[in-house]
N, C-alpha and C positions, 0 to 999 in steps of 0.2 A: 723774656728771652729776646735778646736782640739780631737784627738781619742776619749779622756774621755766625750766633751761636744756630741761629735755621739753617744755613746755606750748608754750616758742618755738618748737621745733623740728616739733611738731605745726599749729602755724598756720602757719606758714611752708612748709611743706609741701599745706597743705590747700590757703592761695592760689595758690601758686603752680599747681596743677592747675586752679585755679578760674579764675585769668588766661590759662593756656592755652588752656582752655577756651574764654573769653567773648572773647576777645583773637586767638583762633585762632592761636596761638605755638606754637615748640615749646619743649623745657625750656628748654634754654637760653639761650634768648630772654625767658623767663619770668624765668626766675629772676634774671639781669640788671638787669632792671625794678624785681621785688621787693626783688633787696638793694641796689638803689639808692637805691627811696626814702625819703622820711621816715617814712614808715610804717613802714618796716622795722627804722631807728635806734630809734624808739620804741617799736617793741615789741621791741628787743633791748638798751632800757636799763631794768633789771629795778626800774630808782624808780621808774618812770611805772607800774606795775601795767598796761598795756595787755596785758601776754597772760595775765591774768586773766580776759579778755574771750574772747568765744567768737568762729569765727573768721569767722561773719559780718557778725559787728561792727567787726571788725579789716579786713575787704574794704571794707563800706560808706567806712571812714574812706578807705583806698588808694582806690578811686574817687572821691571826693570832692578827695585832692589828684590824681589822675588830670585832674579835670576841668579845680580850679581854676588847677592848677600850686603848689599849696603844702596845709599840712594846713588843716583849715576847721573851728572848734570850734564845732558846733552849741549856742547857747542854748539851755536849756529853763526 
């Protein structure tokens, strides 16, 4: 397993309790969510650097397409 396949497996892990959590789910309800969404493709296509990102920054983005229904790239 390499850095980048841990660091995924670490965020992915971390939201998915934190979805549980805030979402009042159980795991596998959670994790459904999680690996369905866009957020999840993209932080488990290792171009994008998104699991470089710490993981709640990687949440913020999952709620955000949560909200919008798609991923939503903040301007700065």
């Amino acid at each position: 397993m390499t850095k980048a396949d841990m660091l995924i497996e670490y965020i992915t892990r971390d939201l998915v309790a934190r979805i549980m959590e805030d979402e009042k789910l159980g795991m596998n309800e959670a994790m459904e969510r999680f690996y369905t969404s866009q957020t999840f493709l993209k932080l488990a296509d290792q171009e994008t650097g998104l699991y470089l990102d710490s993981s709640p920054a990687v949440y913020v983005l999952y709620q955000d397409e949560r909200k919008y229904g798609r991923l939503v790239q903040n301007e700065q």
